[in-house]
N, C-alpha and C positions, 0 to 999 in steps of 0.2 A: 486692379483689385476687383473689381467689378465682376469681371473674368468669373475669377474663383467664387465668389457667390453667387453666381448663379450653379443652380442644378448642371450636370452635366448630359447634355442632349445626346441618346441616343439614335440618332438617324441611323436608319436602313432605307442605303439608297437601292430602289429597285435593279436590279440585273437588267442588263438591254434582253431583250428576246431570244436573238440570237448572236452569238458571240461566235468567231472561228479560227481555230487557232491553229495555225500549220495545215499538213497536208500529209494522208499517211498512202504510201503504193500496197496496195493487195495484189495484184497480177500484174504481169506484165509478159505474159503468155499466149498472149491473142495477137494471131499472126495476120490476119485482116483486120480491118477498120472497124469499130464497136458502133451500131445502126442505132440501137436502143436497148435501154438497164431499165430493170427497178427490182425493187423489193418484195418479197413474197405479202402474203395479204395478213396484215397488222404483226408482221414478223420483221425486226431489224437487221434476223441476223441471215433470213436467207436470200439471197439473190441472182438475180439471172440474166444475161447479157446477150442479145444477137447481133450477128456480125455479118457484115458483105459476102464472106465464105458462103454463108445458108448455116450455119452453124448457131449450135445456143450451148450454151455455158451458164449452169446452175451451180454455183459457190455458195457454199458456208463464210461471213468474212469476219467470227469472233474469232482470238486466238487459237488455236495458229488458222490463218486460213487455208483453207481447202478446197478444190474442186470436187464436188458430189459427182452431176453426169454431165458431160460433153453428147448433146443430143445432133445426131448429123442424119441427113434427110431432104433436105431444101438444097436446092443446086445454086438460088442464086440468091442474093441478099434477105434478109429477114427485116422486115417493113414492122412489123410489130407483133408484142404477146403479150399475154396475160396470164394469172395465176385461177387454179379456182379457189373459193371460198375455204376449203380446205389444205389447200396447196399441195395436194394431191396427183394434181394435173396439170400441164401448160398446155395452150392452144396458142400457135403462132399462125403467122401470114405471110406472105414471101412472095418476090416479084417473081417466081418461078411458076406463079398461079393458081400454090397450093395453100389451103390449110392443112394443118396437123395438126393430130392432138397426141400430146405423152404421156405417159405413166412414171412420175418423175421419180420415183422409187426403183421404179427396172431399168429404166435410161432407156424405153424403149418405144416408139410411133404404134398406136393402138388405132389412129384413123387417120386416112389422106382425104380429103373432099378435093376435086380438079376442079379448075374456075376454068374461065376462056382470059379472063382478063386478071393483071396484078392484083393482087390481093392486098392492102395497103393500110388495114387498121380491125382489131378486132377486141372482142370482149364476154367474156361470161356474163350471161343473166345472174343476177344478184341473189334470186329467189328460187329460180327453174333452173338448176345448173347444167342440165344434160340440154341447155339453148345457149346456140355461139350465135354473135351477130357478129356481122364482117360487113367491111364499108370497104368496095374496089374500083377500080379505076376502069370500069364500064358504065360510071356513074350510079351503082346499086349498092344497095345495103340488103343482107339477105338474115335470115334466122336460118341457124341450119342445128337440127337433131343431131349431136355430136355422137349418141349410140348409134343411130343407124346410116350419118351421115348425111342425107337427104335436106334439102334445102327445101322448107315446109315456109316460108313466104316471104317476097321478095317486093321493093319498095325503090322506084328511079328516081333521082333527085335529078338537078339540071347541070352536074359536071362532076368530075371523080369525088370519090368519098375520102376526103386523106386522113380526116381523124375523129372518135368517137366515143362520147363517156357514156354510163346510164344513171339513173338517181337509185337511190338506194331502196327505192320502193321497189322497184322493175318496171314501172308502168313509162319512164319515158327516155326515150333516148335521144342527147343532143350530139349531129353530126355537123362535119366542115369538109367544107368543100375545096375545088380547087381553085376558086374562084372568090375565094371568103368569104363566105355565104354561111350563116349558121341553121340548123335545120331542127325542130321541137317535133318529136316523133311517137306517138303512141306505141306501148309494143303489149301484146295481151301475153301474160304471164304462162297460160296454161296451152293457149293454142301456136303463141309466135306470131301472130296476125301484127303485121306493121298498117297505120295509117300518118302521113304527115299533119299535122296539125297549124306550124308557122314557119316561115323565113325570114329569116332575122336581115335586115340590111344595113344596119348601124356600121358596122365597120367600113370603116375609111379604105381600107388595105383589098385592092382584088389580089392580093397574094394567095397563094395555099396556108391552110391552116393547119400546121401542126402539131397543135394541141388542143384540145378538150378533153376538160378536168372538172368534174362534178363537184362540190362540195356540200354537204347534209347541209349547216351553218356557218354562218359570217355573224362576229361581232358587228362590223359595219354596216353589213345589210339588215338581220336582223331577220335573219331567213337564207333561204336554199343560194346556193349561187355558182355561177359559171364560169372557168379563167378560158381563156382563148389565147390561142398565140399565131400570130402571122411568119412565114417564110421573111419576110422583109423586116420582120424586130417589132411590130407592133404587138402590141399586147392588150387584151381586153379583160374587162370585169364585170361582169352581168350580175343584178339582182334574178331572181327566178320566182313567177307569177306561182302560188299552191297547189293552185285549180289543176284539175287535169290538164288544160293544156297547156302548162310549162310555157307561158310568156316569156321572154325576155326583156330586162329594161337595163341598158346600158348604165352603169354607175360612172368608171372611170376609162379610161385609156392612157397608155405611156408609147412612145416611141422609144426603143432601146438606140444603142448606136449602130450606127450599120453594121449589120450582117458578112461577118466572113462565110458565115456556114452556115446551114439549113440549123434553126434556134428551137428547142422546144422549151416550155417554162411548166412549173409544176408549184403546186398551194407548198409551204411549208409544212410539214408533217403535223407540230406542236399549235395547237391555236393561241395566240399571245395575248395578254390583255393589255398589253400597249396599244393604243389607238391605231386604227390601218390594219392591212393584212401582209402576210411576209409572202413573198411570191422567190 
């Protein structure tokens, strides 16, 4: 009886963060092995794939999906791209030694830049778009003027460049090596001027690093922060110093299970107000 005199409590229990339910196939079209996806820049629905072919594949994947351009050009694997600001554009990099840039409306290469060495990670300036940085496997990270192509300044770390985010201001960029090694990099917005600033040695893993991933804010940090991911399953999570020079101070680390295949990890899209960060 009791029961019934009391009021009746309406709890709302909070939703988990992320919940996942099934699995839906959009393509299954790609006749080589998929190198690296993601998504256009704060856009869900459009996305773009490169492949061992040298191939990239830009999809629509809201009902019904659709392939937009099939961009070909790159003889040998597509090591990494990015969107611009406007999604406008991609700039890829390929172990074939080249970059390119597209015109993803024509489906058509409006710039080839020749490297000597792979070409192994790149990125739009945030601020300067007509500035690509490229991190290759001659140990260099370069700014190159994607209108006239010319590679306007150029910055050696001490082993290949295999991955590379920038903060959303433009002024820093953090690279990984192949060596695990994480790199705090100045980069001038209007000139393309690189200087290093730090090298990060906290990571446990000399593996290659396969991801660096910027993010504006962390709940848990309470500020800027870094996700890293090792060849070998390690994973890291950096707070990030304000100051221009883009400190590093290790927060956490997980070891995943062993590695069948080359791992990359990526922030969750939604910031959760569940305690922790979703990786």
């Amino acid at each position: 009886s009791s029961k019934h005199s009391e009021p009746e409590r309406h709890v709302r229990f909070a939703e988990p963060a992320y919940s996942f339910v099934g699995m839906h196939c959009i393509f299954d079209n790609c006749k080589a092995s998929v190198t690296v996806l993601q998504f256009g820049r704060t856009n869900s629905d459009l996305l773009a794939y490169g492949s061992s072919d040298g191939s990239l594949t830009v999809c629509q994947v809201s009902e019904p999906p659709s392939v937009l351009q099939k961009l070909t050009g790159h003889s040998k694997d597509i090591t990494d791209f990015d969107f611009s600001s406007n999604n406008q554009y991609i700039a890829s990099c390929s172990m074939d030694k080249t970059v390119r840039v597209w015109e993803i409306s024509k489906g058509t290469c409006i710039r080839v830049v020749y490297g000597v060495s792979s070409q192994l990670c790149i990125c739009f300036h945030p601020v300067n778009n007509n500035l690509l940085l490229v991190g290759n496997a001659n140990r260099e990270i370069n700014a190159i003027n994607f209108s006239t192509g010319r590679v306007i300044s150029k910055l050696t770390c001490d082993n290949a460049v295999t991955a590379l985010d920038i903060d959303h201001t433009g002024q820093l960029i953090f690279a990984g090596d192949a060596q695990g090694y994480i790199y705090t990099i100045s980069v001038n917005s209007h000139t393309g001027s690189l200087s290093r600033t730090h090298k990060n040695k906290s990571c446990k893993s000399k593996s290659s690093v396969t991801t660096i991933q910027y993010r504006t804010f962390s709940l848990v940090a309470r500020c800027p922060v870094l996700l890293s991911c090792a060849q070998d399953g390690n994973l890291y999570f950096f707070s990030i110093a304000t100051n221009s020079h883009g400190y590093l101070t290790l927060i956490c680390s997980l070891k995943l299970a062993s590695p069948v295949q080359n791992i990359r990890a990526s922030f969750c899209p939604l910031l959760s107000l569940e305690k922790g960060e979703f990786i």
